[in-house]
N, C-alpha and C positions, 0 to 999 in steps of 0.2 A: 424239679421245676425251677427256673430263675426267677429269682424275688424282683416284684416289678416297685420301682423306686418311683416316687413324685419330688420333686424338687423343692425345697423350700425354702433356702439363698443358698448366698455364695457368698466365703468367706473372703474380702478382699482386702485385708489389710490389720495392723495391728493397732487399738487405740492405749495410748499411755502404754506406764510401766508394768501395770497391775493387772495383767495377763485378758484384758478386755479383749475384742475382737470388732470389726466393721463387719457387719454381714448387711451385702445387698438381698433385698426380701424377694422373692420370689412364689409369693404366697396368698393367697386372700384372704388368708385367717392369721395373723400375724401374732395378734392376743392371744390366740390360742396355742399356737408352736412353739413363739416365745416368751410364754409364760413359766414362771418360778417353777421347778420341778420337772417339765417338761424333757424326754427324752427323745433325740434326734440321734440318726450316723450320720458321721462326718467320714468323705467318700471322697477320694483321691481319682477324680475324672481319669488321670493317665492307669493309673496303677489297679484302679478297683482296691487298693486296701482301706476299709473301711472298720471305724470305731466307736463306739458310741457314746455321745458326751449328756448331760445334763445340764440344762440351765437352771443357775444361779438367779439370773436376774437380766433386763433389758431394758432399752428405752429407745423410743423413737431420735433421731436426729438427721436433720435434713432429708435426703429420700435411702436412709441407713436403719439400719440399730446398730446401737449398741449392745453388746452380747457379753455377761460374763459365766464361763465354763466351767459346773466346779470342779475343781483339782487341778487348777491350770490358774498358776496365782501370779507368774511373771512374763514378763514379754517375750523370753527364753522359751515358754513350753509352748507358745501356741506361735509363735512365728514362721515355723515347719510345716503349717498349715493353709498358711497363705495361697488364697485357688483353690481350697477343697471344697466340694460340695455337701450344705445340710440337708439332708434327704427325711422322709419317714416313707416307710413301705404302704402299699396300695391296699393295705389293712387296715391303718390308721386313716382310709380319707375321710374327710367330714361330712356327717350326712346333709345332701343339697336339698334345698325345698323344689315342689313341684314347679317341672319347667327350666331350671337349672340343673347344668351340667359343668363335668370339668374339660378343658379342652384335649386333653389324651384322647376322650369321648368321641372327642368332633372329628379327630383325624383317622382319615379310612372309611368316612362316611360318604353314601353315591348320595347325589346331588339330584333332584328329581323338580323338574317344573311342575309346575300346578296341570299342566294339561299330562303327566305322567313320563315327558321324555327324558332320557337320563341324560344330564350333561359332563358329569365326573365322577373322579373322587376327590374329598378335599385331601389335600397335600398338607399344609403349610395354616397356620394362624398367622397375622401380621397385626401389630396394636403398634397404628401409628398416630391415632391420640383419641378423636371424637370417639371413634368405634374402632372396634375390632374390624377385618377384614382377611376371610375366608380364601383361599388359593387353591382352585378346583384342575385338577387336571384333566383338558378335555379328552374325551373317551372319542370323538371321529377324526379330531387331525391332532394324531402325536404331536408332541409339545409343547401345543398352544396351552394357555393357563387364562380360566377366566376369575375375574376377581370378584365375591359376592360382599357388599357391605352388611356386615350384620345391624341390619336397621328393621324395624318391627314391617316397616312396609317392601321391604323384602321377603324379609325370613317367616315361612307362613308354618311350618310345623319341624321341629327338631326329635327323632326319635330315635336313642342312643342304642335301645333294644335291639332294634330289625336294623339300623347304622344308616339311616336314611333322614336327609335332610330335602323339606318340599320350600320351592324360593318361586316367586312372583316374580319376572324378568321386568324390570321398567325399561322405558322406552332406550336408547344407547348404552345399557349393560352390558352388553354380549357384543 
């Protein structure tokens, strides 16, 4: 069976000499991932060769961390790394409180209105700032894509179990 991977940044750059790293965060639990001792693989998106590093130590900086790897003490050993991805396997996810979900969750879900009719499946998550917004693809005219804002006065029941999402249309949604 192939190991299903969650993403949790991306390595984008070297910081200083002293084998630091810029990882953009891709994660909601950030404390948790990039905490002291914590172990991640680091996942070469082209290649799939994949290795597993431990963190030393981090810190927030502008919308970054800072990341240092142990065994990796100069800008030499981690600059071959630039673009890999920090992953942990779908083993380690964090448990969600009731009502929360992760978005892997949400995609592949049919879209159901409150009166039962199906509109899609969701495709596609898009976080263009207020909220999230959902990218359904319609099930009667191929290609059309409706867009649902995840807003509480839309989204009226989310159930990752049976992969079905129930949404309240307002008035010019569709």
């Amino acid at each position: 069976m192939e190991q299903g991977w969650l993403t949790v940044g991306k390595l984008v750059n070297t910081h200083g000499i002293r084998g630091e790293v810029k990882v953009f965060s891709q994660t909601d639990f950030p404390e948790e991932r990039f905490a002291a001792g914590s172990q991640l693989t680091l996942r070469n998106p082209e290649t799939q060769q994949k290795l597993t590093v431990e963190i030393v130590s981090a810190r927030p900086q502008k919308n970054m961390f800072i990341v240092k790897l142990k065994g990796y003490d100069n800008i030499n050993d981690v600059e071959k790394y630039k673009g890999w991805i920090l992953s942990v396997t779908k083993d380690n996810m964090v448990e969600l409180e009731e009502g929360e979900y992760y978005q892997h969750q949400i995609i592949g879900c049919r879209v159901l209105t409150e009166e039962g009719e199906e509109l899609g499946l969701i495709t596609e998550i898009l976080v263009p700032g207020a909220n999230d917004v959902w990218v359904v693809q319609e099930q009667k005219i191929k290609g059309r894509q409706i867009l649902i804002p995840v807003i509480d006065d839309v989204l009226m029941d989310v159930n990752v179990e049976t992969k079905t999402v129930t949404v309240r249309l307002m008035e010019g949604l569709i």
